[in-house]
C-alpha positions in Angstrom: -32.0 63.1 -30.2 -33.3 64.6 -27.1 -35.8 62.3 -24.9 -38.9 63.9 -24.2 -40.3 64.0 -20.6 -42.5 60.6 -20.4 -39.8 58.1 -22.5 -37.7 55.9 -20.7 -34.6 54.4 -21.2 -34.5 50.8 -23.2 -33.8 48.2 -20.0 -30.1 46.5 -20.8 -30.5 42.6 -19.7 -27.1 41.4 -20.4 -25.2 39.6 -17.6 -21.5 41.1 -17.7 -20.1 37.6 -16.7 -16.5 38.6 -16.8 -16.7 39.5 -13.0 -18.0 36.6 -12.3 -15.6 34.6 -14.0 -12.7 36.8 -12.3 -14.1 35.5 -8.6 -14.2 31.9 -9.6 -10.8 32.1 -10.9 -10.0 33.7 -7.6 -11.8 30.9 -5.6 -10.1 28.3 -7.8 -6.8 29.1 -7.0 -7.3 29.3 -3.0 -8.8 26.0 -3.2 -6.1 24.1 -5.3 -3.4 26.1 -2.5 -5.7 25.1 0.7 -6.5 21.4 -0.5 -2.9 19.9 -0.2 -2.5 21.6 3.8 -6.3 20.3 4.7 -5.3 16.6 4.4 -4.9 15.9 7.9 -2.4 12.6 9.2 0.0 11.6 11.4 3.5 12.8 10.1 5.7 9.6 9.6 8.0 8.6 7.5 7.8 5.9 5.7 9.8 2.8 4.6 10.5 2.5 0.6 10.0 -0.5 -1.3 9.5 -1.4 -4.9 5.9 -3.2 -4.3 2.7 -1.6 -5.6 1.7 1.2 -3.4 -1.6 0.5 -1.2 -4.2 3.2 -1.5 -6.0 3.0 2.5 -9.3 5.0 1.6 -11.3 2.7 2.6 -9.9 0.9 5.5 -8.6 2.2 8.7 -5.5 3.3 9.4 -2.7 2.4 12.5 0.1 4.5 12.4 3.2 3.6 14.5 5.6 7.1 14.9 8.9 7.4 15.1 8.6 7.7 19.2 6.2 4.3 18.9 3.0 6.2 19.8 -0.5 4.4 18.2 -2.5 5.9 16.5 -6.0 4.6 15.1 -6.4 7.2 11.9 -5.6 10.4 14.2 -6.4 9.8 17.2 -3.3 8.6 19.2 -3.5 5.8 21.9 -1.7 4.0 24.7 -0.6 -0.1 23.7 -2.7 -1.0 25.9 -6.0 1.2 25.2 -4.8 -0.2 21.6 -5.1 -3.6 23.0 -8.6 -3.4 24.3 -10.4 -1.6 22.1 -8.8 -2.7 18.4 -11.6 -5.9 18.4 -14.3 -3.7 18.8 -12.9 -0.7 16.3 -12.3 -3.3 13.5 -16.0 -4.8 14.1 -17.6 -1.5 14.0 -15.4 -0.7 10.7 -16.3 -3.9 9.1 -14.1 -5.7 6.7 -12.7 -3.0 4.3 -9.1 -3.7 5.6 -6.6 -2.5 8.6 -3.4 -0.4 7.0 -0.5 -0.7 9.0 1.8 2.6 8.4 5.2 2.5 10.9 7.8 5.0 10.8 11.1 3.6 9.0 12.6 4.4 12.2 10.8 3.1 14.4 11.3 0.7 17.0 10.5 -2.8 15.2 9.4 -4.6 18.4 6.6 -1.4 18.5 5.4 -2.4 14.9 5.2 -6.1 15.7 3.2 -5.7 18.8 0.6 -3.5 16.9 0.9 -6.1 14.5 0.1 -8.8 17.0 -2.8 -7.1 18.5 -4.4 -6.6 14.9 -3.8 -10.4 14.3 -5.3 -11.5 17.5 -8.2 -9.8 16.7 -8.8 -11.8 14.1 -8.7 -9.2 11.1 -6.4 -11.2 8.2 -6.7 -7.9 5.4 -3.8 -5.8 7.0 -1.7 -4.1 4.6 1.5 -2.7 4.9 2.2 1.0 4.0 5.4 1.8 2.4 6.2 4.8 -0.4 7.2 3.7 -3.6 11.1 3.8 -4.6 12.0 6.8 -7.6 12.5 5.1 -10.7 15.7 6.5 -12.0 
């Protein structure tokens, strides 16, 4: 079974997929491992209670810290740069809903001035973030 001079080889067109599968394994796993450390926030830590836990997708986000620094999602403000710009942040959000999230040790009287502010302002859909309690 010798080829002569002119004859070529018959072309193989299979697709060896099992490298291909080996990558997307690959990236697969350094997404589920980089996905959890890529969700940004403020680091607080937060009150239990046994109420339904609020889900704030949608709405922004005022976080109260532990040392009672504002922040508006991330970015951290002053009380009063809070104060004069949480009318027009709400506006410009529209009404999807203002989540409150203070620091179980935080200073109340910080909480309840944030919480004045947002109330002056006129926005009535503010919810309360807490964890969930461990059902044992």
């Amino acid at each position: 079974m010798h080829r002569r001079r002119g004859e070529r080889t018959p072309l193989n067109a299979e697709i060896n997929v099992v490298s291909l599968i080996d990558v997307m394994m690959l990236l697969m796993v350094i997404f589920m491992i980089t996905a959890p450390i890529m969700q940004g926030g403020v680091d607080v830590k937060l009150p239990t209670a046994e109420a339904k836990p609020l889900d704030p997708k949608g709405g922004m986000v005022v976080t109260v810290n532990r040392q009672g620094h504002i922040f508006v999602d991330e970015s951290e403000m002053s009380f009063d740069a809070f104060r004069a710009s949480f009318k027009a942040l709400a506006s410009k959000r529209g009404a999807q809903g203002v989540y409150l999230r203070g620091d179980e040790n935080a200073n109340y009287g910080s909480v309840v001035r944030v919480l004045a502010v947002m109330r002056q302002a006129g926005v009535g859909d503010i919810g309360l973030v807490a964890e969930p309690t461990e059902a044992k």
